[in-house]
C-alpha positions in Angstrom: -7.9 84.4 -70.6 -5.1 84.4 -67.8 -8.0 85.0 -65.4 -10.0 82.4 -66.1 -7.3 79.7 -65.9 -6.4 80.6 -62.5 -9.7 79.1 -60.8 -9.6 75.8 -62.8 -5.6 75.0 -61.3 -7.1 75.6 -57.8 -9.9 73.5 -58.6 -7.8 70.8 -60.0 -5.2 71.0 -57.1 -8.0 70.8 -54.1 -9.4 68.0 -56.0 -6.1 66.2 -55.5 -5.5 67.1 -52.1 -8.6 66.1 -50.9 -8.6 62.6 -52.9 -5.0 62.1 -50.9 -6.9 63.2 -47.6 -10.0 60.6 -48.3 -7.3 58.2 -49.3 -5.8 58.3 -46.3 -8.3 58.3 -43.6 -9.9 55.2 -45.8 -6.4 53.6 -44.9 -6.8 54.0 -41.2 -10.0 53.0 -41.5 -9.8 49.8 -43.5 -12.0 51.0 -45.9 -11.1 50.2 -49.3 -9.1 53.2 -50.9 -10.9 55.8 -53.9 -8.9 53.6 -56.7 -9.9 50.5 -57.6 -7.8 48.8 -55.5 -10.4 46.3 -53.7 -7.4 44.6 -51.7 -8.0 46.6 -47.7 -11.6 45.0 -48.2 -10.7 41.9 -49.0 -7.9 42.1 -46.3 -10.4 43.3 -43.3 -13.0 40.6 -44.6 -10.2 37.7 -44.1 -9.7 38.9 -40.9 -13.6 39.3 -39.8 -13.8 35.5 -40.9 -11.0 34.5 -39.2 -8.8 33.8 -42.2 -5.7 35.6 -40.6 -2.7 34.4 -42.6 -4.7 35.7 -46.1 -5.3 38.9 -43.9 -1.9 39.5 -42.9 -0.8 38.7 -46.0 -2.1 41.1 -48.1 -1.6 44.3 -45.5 1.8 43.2 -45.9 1.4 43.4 -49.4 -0.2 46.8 -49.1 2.4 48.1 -46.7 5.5 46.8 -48.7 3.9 48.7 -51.8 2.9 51.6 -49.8 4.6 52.4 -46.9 1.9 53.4 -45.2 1.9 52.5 -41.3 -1.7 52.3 -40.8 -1.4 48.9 -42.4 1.0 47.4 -39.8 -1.4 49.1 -37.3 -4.5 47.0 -39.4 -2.3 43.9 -38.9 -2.0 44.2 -35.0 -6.3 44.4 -34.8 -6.7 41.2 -37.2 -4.0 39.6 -34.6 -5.5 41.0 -31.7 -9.5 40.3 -33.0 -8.6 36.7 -33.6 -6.7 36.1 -30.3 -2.9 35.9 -31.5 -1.8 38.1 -28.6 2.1 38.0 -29.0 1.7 38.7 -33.0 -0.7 41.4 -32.0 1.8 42.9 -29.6 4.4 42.6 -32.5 2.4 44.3 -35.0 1.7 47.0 -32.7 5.5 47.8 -31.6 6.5 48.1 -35.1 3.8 50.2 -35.6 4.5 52.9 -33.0 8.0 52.4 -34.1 7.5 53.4 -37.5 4.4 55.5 -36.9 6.1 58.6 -35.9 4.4 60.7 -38.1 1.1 59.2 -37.7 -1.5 61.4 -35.8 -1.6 61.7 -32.2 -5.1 59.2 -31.8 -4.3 56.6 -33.6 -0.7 56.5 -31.5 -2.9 56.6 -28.6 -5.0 53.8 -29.7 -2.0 51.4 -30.5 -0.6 51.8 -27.0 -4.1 50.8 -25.5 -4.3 48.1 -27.7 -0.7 47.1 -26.5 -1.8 47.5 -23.0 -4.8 45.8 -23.6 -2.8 42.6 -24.7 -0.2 42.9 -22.0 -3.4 43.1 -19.7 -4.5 39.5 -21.5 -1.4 37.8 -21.6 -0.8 38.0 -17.8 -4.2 36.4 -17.3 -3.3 33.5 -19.7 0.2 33.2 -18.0 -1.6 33.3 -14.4 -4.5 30.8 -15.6 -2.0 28.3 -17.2 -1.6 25.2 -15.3 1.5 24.3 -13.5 3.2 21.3 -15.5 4.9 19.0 -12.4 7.9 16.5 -13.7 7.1 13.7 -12.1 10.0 11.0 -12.5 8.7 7.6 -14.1 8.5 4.7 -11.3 9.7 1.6 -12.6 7.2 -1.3 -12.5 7.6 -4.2 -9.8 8.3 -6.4 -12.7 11.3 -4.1 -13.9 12.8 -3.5 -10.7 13.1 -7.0 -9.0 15.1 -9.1 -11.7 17.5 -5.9 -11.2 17.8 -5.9 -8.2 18.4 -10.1 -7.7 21.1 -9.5 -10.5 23.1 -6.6 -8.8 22.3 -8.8 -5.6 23.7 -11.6 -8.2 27.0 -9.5 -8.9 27.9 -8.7 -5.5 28.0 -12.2 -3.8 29.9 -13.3 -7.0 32.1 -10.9 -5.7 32.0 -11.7 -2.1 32.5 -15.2 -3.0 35.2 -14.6 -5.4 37.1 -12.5 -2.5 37.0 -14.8 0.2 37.9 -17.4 -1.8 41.1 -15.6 -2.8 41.3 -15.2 1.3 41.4 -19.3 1.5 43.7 -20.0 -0.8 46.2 -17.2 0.1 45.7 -18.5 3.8 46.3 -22.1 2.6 49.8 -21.3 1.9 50.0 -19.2 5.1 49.6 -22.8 7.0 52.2 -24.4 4.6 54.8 -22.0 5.0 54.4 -22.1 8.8 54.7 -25.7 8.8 57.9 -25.7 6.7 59.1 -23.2 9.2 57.9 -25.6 12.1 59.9 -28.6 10.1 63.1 -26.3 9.1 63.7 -25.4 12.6 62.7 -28.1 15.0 62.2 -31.7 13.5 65.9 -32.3 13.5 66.6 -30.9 17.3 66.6 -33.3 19.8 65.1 -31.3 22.1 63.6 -28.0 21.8 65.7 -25.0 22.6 62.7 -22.3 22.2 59.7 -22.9 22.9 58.4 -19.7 23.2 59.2 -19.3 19.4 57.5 -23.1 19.0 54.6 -22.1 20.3 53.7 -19.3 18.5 54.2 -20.8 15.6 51.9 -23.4 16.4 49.7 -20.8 17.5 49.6 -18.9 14.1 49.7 -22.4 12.0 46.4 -23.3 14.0 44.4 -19.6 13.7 45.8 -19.2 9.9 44.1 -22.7 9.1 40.6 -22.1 11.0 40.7 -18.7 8.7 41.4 -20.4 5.5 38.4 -23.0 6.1 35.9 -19.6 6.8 37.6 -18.0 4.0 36.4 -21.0 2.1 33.3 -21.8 3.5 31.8 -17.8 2.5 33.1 -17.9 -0.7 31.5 -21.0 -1.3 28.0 -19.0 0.4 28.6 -16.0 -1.6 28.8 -18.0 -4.7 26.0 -20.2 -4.5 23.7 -17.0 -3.5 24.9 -15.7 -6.6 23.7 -18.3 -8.5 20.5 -18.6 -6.7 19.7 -15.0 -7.2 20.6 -14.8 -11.0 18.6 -17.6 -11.8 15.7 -15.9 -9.9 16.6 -12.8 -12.3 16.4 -14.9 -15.1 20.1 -14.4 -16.3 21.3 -11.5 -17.3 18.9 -10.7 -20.2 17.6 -7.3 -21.0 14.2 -7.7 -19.6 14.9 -10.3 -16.7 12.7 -12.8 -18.6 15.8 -15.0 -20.5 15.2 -18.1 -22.5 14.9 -21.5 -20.7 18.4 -22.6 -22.2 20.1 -20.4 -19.2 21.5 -22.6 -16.6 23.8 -21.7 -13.9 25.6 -24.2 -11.6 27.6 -24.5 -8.5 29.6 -27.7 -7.3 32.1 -27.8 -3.9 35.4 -29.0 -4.7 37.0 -31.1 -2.0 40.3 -32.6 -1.9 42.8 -33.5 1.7 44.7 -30.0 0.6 41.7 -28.0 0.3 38.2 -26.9 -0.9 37.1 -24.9 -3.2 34.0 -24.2 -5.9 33.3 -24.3 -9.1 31.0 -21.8 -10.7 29.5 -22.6 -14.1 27.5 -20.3 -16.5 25.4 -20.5 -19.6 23.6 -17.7 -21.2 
């Protein structure tokens, strides 16, 4: 009785062994395993088709329940088949980085998948074309009522600055001619004329000064308002409404001259 036991554990024993063997080589594979389990086909027919997330997703599955390498390995060649190179890669890194134990071809296959996709990923990088920044070019339209209203700004300036110039000239010539009066126009005679003279000689040059001063600020300021109206005021698109006006009118009086500026945006 003891006898005839012995061959039927053997038998059932090699049975099991060899059912692990088949189930494992069907792994590799992508065949579908001895159970019942129909998910590896399903998974490698996702793939063929070109379904990759459904395909991916259930070797995942597969692997998560399994542990089993050989379906990280199936994930890099459903990347790799439908041309996801740098998932492929991935899936084949973490394959020989878990597959340790896994035999020695299938290790070999990974890293000429790996190299294949290196290989491929070179030629996409050397066949991709160059992108140029090009700065944009403003438009002619753009770029003149800019320029006439920086052109506008800086005469306003100029104008503004020799104006100031004028006036502060102006009372340059006064002061000399109190001097003048404060010093001679109760002598009876002159005492020094050297000193007379100059003074008279400053008076003179600091009044032909003032009436330049005035005459470019006056300039300045009237190009300033010739130019922003060519802008069309200072509006966001140089194109302002018809109700901007801009006007300039020379004040003259026997102290002086002078400009008004006016304005309306």
């Amino acid at each position: 009785m003891i006898a005839s036991l012995v061959p039927s554990k053997l038998f059932v024993l090699s049975a099991v062994l060899l059912g692990a063997a088949a189930s494992g080589r069907a792994a590799r594979a992508g065949e579908s395993p001895a159970s019942d389990d129909r998910r590896p086909a399903v998974a490698l027919a996702a793939c063929a088709s070109g379904d990759v997330a459904k395909g991916i997703a259930i070797l995942g599955e597969l692997y998560a329940e399994t542990r089993n390498p050989t379906y990280v390995f199936n994930q890099g060649r459903c990347y790799q088949k439908n041309n996801q190179l740098e998932q492929a890669r991935g899936s084949f890194a973490e394959y020989l980085r878990i597959g340790t134990s896994e035999p020695p071809e299938d290790i070999q296959r990974a890293q000429g998948f790996v190299k294949e996709i290196d290989d491929g990923l070179a030629q996409q990088r050397a066949s991709a074309p160059t992108q140029v920044l090009v700065a944009p070019v403003p438009r002619a339209d753009d770029a003149r009522p800019r320029a006439l209203r920086t052109a506008s700004i800086v005469l306003a300036a100029v104008g503004v600055a020799a104006i100031g110039t004028g006036v502060y000239l102006s009372f340059k010539v006064k002061a000399t001619n109190d001097a003048i009066n404060r010093d001679f126009a109760n002598q009876p005679y002159v005492t020094d004329e050297a000193r007379l003279e100059q003074q008279l000689s400053d008076g003179k040059s600091y009044e032909t000064w003032q009436w330049v001063g005035y005459g470019i600020g006056i300039a300045a300021l009237a190009g300033a308002a010739t130019t922003l109206v060519l802008a069309g005021g200072f509006g966001a698109n140089g194109s302002g409404p018809s109700e901007h006006a801009v006007a300039v009118a020379p004040a003259l009086s026997p102290d002086g001259i002078g400009g008004v500026l006016r304005v309306r945006f």
